[in-house]
C-alpha positions in Angstrom: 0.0 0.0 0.0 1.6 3.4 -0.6 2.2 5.8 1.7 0.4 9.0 2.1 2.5 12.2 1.8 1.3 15.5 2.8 1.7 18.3 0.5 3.8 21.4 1.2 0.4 23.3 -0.1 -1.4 21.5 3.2 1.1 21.9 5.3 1.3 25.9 4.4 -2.3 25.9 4.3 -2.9 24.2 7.8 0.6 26.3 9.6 0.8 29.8 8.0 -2.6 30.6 6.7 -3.7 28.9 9.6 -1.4 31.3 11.9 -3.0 34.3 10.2 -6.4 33.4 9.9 -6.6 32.9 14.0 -4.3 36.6 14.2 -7.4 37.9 11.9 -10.3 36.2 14.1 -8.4 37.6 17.2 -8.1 41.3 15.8 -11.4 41.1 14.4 -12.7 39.9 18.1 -10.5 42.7 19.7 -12.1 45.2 17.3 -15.9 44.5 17.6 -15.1 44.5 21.2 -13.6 47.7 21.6 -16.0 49.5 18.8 -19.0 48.3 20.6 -17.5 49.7 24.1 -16.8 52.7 22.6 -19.8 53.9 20.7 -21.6 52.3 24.3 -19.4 54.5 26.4 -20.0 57.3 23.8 -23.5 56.9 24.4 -23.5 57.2 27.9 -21.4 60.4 28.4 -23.9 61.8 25.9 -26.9 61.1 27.5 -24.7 61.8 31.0 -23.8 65.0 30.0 -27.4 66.2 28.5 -29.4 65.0 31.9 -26.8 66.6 34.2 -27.0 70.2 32.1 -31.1 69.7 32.2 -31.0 68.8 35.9 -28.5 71.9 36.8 -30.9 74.3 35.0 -33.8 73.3 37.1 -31.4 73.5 40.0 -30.7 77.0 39.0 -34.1 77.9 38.0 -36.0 76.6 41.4 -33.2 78.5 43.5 -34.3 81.6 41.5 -38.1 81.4 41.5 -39.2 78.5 43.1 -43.3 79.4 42.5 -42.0 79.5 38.5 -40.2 75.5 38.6 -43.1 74.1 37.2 -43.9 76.4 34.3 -39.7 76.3 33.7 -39.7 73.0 33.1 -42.8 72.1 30.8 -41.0 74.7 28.5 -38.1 73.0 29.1 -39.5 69.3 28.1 -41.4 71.2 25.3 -38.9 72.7 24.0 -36.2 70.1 24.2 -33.5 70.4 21.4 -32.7 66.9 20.8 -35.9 66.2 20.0 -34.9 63.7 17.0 -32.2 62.0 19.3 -33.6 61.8 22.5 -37.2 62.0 24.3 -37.0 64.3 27.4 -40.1 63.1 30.3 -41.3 63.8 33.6 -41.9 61.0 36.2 -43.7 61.7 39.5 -43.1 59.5 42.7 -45.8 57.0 41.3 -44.0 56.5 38.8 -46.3 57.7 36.4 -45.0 59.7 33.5 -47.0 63.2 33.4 -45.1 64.6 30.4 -43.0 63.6 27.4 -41.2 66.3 25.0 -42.2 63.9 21.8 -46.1 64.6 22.9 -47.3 61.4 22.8 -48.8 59.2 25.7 -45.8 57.3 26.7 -46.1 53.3 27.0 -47.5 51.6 30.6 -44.5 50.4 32.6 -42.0 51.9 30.6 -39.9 52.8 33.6 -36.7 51.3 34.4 -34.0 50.7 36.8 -32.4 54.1 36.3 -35.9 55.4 37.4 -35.9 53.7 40.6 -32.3 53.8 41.6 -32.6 57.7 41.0 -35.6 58.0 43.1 -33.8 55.5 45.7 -30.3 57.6 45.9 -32.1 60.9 45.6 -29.7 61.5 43.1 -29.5 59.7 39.6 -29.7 56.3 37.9 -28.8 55.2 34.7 -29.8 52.1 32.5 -28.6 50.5 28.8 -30.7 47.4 28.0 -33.4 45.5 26.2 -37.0 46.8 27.4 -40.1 44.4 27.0 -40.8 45.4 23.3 -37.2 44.0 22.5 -35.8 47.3 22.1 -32.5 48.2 23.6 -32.3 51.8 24.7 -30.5 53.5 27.1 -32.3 56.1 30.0 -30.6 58.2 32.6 -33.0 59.9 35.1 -32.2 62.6 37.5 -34.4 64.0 40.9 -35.1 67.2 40.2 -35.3 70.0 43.3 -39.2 69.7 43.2 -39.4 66.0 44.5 -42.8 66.0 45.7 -44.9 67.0 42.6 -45.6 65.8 39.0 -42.0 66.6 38.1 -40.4 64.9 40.7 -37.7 63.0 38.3 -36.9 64.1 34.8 -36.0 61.3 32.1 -33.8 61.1 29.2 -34.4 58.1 26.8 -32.5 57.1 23.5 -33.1 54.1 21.6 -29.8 52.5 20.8 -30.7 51.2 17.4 -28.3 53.9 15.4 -25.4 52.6 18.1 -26.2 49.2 17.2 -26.7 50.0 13.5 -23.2 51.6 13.5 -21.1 48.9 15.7 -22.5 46.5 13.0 -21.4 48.5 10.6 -17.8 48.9 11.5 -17.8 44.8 12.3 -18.7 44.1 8.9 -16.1 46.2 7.4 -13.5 44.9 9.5 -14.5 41.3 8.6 -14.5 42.2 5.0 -11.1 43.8 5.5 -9.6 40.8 7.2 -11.4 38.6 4.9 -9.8 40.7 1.6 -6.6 40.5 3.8 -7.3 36.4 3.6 -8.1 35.4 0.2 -4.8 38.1 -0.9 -2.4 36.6 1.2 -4.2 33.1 0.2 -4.2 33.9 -3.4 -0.4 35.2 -3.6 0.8 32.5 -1.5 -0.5 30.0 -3.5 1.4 31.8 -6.0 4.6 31.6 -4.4 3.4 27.8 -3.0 3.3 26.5 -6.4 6.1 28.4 -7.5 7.7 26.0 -5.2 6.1 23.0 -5.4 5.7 22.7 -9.2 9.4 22.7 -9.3 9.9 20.3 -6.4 7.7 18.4 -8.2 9.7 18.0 -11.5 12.9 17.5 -9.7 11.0 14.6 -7.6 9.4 13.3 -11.1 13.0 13.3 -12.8 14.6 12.3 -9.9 12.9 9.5 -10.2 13.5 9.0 -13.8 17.5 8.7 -12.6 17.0 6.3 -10.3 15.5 4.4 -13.0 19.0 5.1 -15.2 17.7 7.6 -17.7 19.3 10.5 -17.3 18.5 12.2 -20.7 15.9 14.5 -19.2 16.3 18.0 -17.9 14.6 20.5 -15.5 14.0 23.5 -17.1 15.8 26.5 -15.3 13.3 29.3 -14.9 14.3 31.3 -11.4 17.4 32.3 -10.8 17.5 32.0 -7.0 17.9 29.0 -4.9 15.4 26.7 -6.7 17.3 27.5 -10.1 20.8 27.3 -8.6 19.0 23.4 -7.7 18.1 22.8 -10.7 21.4 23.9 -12.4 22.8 21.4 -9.7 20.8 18.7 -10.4 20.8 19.2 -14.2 24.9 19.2 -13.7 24.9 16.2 -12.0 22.3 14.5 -14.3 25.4 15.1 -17.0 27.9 13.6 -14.6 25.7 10.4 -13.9 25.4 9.9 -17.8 29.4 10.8 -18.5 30.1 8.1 -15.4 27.0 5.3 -16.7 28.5 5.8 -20.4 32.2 5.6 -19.3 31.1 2.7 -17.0 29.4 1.1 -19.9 32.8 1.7 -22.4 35.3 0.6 -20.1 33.2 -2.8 -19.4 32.7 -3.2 -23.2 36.3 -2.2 -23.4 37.8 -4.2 -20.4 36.3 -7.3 -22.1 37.7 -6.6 -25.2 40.5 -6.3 -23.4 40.6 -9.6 -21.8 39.1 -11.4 -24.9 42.3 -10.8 -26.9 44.6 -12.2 -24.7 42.3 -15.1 -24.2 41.8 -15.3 -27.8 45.4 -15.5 -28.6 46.5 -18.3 -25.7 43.5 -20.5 -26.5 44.8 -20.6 -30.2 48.3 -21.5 -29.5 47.4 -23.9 -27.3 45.0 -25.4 -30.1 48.2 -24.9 -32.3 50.6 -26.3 -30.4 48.4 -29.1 -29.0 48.2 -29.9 -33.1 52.2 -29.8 -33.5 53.4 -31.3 -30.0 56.6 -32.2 -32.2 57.5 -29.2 -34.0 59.6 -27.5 -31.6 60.1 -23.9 -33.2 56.1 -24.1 -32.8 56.1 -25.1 -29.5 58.7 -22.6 -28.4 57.2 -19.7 -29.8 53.3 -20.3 -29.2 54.4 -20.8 -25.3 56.6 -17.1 -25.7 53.0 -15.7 -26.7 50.9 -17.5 -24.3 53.0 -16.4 -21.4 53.0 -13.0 -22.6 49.3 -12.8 -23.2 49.0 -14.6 -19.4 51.7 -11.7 -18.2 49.2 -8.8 -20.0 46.2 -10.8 -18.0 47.8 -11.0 -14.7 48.5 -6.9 -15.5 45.2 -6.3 -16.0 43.3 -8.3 -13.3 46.0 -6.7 -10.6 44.7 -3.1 -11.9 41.4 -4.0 -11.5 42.0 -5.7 -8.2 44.2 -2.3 -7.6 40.7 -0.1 -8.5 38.4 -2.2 -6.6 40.4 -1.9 -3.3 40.7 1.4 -3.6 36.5 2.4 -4.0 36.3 0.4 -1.4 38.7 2.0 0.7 41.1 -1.2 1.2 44.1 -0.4 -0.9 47.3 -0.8 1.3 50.7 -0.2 0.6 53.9 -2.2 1.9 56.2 0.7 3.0 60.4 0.7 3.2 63.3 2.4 1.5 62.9 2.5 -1.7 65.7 3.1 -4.6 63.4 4.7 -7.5 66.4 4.6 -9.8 66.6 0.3 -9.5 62.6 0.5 -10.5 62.4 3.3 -12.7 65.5 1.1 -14.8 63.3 -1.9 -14.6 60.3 0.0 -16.1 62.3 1.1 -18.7 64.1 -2.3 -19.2 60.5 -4.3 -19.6 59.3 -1.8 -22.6 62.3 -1.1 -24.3 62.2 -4.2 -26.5 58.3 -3.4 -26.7 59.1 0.2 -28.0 62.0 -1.1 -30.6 59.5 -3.4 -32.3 57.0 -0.9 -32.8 59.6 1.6 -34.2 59.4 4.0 -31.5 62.5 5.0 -29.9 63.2 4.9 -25.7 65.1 7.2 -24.2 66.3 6.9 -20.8 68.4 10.0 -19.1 69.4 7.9 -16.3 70.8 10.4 -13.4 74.0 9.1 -11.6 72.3 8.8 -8.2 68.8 9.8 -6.6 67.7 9.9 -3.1 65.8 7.6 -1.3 62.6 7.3 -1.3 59.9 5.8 1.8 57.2 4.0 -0.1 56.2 1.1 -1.6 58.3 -0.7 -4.4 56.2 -2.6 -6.4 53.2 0.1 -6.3 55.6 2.6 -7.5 57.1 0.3 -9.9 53.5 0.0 -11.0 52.7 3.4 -11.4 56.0 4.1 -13.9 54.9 1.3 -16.1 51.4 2.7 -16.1 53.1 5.9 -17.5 55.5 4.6 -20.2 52.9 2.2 -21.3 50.6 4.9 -22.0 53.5 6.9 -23.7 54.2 4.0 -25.9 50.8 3.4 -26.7 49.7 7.0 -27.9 53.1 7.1 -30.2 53.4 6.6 -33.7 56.0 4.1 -35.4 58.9 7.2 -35.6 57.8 8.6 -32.0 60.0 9.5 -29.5 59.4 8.7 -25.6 62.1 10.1 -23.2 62.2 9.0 -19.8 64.2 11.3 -17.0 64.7 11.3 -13.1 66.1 14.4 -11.1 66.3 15.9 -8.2 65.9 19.2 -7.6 66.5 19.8 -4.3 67.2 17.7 -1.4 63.1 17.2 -0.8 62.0 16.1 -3.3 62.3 13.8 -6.7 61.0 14.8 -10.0 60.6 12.2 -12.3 59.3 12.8 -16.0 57.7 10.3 -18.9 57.5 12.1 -22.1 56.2 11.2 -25.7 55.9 13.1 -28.9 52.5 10.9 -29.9 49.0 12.5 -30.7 48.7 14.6 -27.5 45.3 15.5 -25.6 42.7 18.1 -26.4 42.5 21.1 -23.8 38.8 19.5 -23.4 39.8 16.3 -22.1 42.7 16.9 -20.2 40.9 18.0 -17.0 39.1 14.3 -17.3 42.4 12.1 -18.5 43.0 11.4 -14.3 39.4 10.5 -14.4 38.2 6.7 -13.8 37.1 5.1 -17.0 37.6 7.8 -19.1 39.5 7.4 -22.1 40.4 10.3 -24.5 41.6 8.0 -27.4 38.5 5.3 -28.4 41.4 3.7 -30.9 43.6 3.3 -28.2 43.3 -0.5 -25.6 42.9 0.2 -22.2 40.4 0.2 -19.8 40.5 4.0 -18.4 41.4 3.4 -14.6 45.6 2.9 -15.2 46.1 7.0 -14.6 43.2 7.3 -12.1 45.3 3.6 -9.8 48.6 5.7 -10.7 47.5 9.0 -9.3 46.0 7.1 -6.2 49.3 5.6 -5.5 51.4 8.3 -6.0 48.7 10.4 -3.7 49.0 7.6 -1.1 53.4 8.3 -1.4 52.0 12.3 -0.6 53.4 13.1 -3.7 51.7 14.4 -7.1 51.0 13.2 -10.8 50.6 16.1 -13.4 49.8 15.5 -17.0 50.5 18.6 -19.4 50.0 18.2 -23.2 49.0 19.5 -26.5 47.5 17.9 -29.6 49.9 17.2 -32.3 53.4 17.6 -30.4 52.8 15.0 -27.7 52.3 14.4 -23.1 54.4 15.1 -20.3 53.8 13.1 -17.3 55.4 14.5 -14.0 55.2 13.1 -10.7 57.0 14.6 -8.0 57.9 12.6 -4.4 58.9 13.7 -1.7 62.2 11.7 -0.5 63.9 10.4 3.1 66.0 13.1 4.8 69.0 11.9 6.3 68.9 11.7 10.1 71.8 14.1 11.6 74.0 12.5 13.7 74.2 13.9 17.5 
């Protein structure tokens, strides 16, 4: 059964937008709240304000002409200013209402609490609620100085539908605010989601297709930030997979050519000789080729032995003292004969005396056959390979292969140290001999450097580093 993933859409959707969508709910909650105190509050120092200025002008007016209060305020409830805002009454201590600045008969048991708790305190009371009808209004009622009469509390009553009307109002803008803030930041990040995922998406789909072994397709570049510089990566190394898989596939199809020939050529002297037991000159020379061809095996299987060791990280070396010029000599001496019957001529500037060296005989003796094989090989009958050992200071040993063959081309001289690559496809060899030589030498802490140009021939140098003398006391 496969597995589930979730999407980097879901997780932004359920994290981020989720982060701001509660942020918006808890501004929008903060906002309703305070708008609705506000206009509330608002309300109430209003209707505070405008029954504390009627209530001092009756104080003022009965402390003037007391036998005039009543006739002061029925023109003040008459003529009240606010009409269209606010009804102005008069309550006596029954609690019946005896006038109203709107005219009309009020409603029966329209009282409340501000009524009473004015009447209780002698001072004022204020209220801000439903009434009966379902209305919410807000009263504020005051004693006034004649507290024994028909005007014994004056009332001021607003209904609180405009508050209302207005509080909703500014909620519903808000919420359409924070819900236009929503669906933008919704909208452009799903831009800049799928501007993500669509190309984390290709790179999974060709990823894939790698892992498969077809490395032919490409992701197309299209940002030039971290996404494209992946891309570019991932494109870069879908080249190097197919270089590697194609040199991988040459140097089998090549290393099997390789062994085939020798294998070709002792299975038909044996044949032969097992024909001609009796003619010696046969015998003699079909057993010089079959212990050559066996010699070339045995090369080749120890390089590839050599190359597997080192990938897997067992490649050892037998360490001691090491007199380059014996094995350098020997190198030479093993191809010499090789070179003369190919018509290419082997020079060897053998130096009077070299240091010594700490390292590994046969490995290095390996490594300088590698070298002049190569130099032989890429030479043309006429050629000229010169071999020549110095040393330039008392660190140090500087030993140089040189041929005058077909060279290599600027292009693939970066990649000639390269495992399996081969620069010459007319050329034997199976592509890891310079790669096993540069490991070596690496492993002796010295260096291989191959310069060359086409047409006039390659230099191999490798420089190692040689055994100081101890100094006595």
């Amino acid at each position: 059964m496969k597995k589930s993933r979730a999407s980097i859409t879901g997780r932004w959707l359920i994290n981020s937008l989720g982060a701001i969508f509660i942020l918006l709910m808890s501004v929008l909650l903060a906002f309703a709240v305070f708008i609705n105190v506000y206009y509330n509050n608002t309300a109430r120092q209003y209707m505070v304000s405008r029954i504390n200025m009627a209530a001092g002008l009756l104080q003022q007016s009965y402390s003037d002409n007391a036998l005039g209060f009543q006739s002061e305020v029925r023109s003040m409830v008459e003529n009240w200013s606010d009409k269209d805002k606010t009804e102005l009454m008069t309550v006596n201590l029954s609690g019946t209402v005896t006038m109203t600045s709107s005219g009309f008969a009020p409603v029966k048991n329209i009282l409340t609490q501000d009524y009473y708790d004015a009447v209780e305190s002698g001072g004022s009371g204020i209220f801000m609620g439903k009434i009966s009808g379902g209305e919410r209004i807000i009263a504020v009622s005051a004693v006034t100085p004649d507290s024994s009469g028909d005007y014994s509390v004056i009332r001021l009553v607003s209904s609180m539908e405009k508050v209302d009307r207005h509080v909703s109002i500014c909620i519903v803008a808000a919420a359409l605010l924070c819900g236009t803030i929503l669906a933008f930041m919704m909208f452009s990040g799903m831009y800049f989601v799928k501007s993500i995922v669509i190309p984390v998406r290709q790179l999974g789909a060709t990823a894939r297709r790698y892992a498969k072994g077809d490395f032919s397709l490409r992701i197309p570049v299209t940002a030039d930030d971290e996404l494209g510089e992946l891309c570019e990566i991932v494109n870069k190394m879908a080249e190097e997979l197919s270089q590697s898989e194609s040199m991988k596939n040459e140097f089998i199809s090549s290393v099997s050519h390789e062994l085939r020939t020798p294998l070709t050529a002792i299975k038909g002297w044996a044949e032969t000789i097992g024909t001609m037991p009796e003619d010696k000159e046969t015998v003699t020379k079909g057993m010089r080729v079959i212990a050559t061809e066996t010699e070339r095996l045995s090369q080749m299987v120890e390089e590839l032995l050599d190359f597997s060791r080192m990938q897997s990280g067992k490649f050892t070396l037998s360490k001691g003292n090491v007199d380059i010029l014996a094995e350098l000599g020997d190198a030479v001496l093993i191809y010499a004969e090789k070179a003369k019957k190919e018509g290419i001529e082997l020079v060897y500037a053998e130096p009077e005396d070299l240091p010594i060296v700490y390292g590994d005989r046969n490995r290095l003796r390996q490594v300088f056959i590698n070298v002049i094989d190569n130099s032989i090989k890429y030479s043309e009958k006429g050629g000229l390979v010169t071999v020549q050992a110095i040393s330039p200071d008392d660190t140090k040993i500087e030993i140089e292969v040189s041929d005058t063959g077909c060279g290599i081309s600027p292009e693939d001289l970066p990649k000639i140290k390269t495992k399996f690559f081969r620069a010459n496809h007319n050329k034997r060899g199976s592509g890891i001999g310079l790669a096993v030589a540069e490991e070596i030498i690496s492993a002796h802490s010295g260096t291989l450097e191959v310069f060359s140009e086409v047409g006039i021939g390659t230099s191999v140098v490798i420089m190692l580093p040689v055994v100081r003398p101890q100094k006595n006391g």
